[in-house]
N, C-alpha and C positions, 0 to 999 in steps of 0.2 A: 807160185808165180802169178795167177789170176786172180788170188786174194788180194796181193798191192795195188792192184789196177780196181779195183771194186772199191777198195778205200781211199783212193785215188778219186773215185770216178763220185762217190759218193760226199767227198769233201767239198772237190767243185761244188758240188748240186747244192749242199747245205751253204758255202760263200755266196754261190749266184741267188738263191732264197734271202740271206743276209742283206746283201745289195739292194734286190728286189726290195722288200720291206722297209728299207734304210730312206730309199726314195720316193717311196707312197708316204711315209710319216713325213716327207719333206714337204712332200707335193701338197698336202693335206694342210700343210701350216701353211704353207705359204698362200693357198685359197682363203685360209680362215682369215688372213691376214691382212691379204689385198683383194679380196674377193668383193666388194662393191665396185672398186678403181678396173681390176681388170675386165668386167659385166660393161663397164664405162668403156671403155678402150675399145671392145668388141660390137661394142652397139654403134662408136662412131667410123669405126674400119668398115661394118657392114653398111651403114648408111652412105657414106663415102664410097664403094664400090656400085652403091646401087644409084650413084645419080645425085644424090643430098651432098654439095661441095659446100654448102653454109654449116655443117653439123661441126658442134662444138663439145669439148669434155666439159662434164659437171665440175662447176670449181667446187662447190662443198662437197663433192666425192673426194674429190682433189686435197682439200687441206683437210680433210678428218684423217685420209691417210697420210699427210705428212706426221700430222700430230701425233698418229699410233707411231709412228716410227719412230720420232723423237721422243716416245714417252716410254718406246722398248731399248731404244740405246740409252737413255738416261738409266734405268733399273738395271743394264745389263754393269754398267757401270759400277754400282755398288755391290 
């Protein structure tokens, strides 16, 4: 009776690890990925909380990640 609940309990552990991991390799790309644009984003939210209402996004932050993106759904494509 206690051995089900141990493989039970052990199954959880190793799914909730799976999960775990699933969403670090996610979180991980998606920094690699937009990590200038979102550095962008957080510098003009903090500048903008702090007083700075003229703070503006970097447009060539801006269009180098459009272009990764259209140059990841173009190869996802083929």
């Amino acid at each position: 009776m206690f051995l089900g609940r141990r493989r039970r309990s052990g199954q959880a552990t190793t799914e909730y690890i799976l999960v775990t991991v699933l969403v670090a390799i996610l979180s991980i790309g998606v920094i690699t990925a937009f990590g200038n644009q979102l550095r962008d984003l957080f510098r003009v939210a903090t500048e903008r909380m702090g007083g700075i209402s003229d703070s503006k996004l970097d447009a060539s932050i801006t269009n180098s990640a459009k272009a990764q993106v259209r140059q990841s759904m173009s190869s996802l494509k083929e």
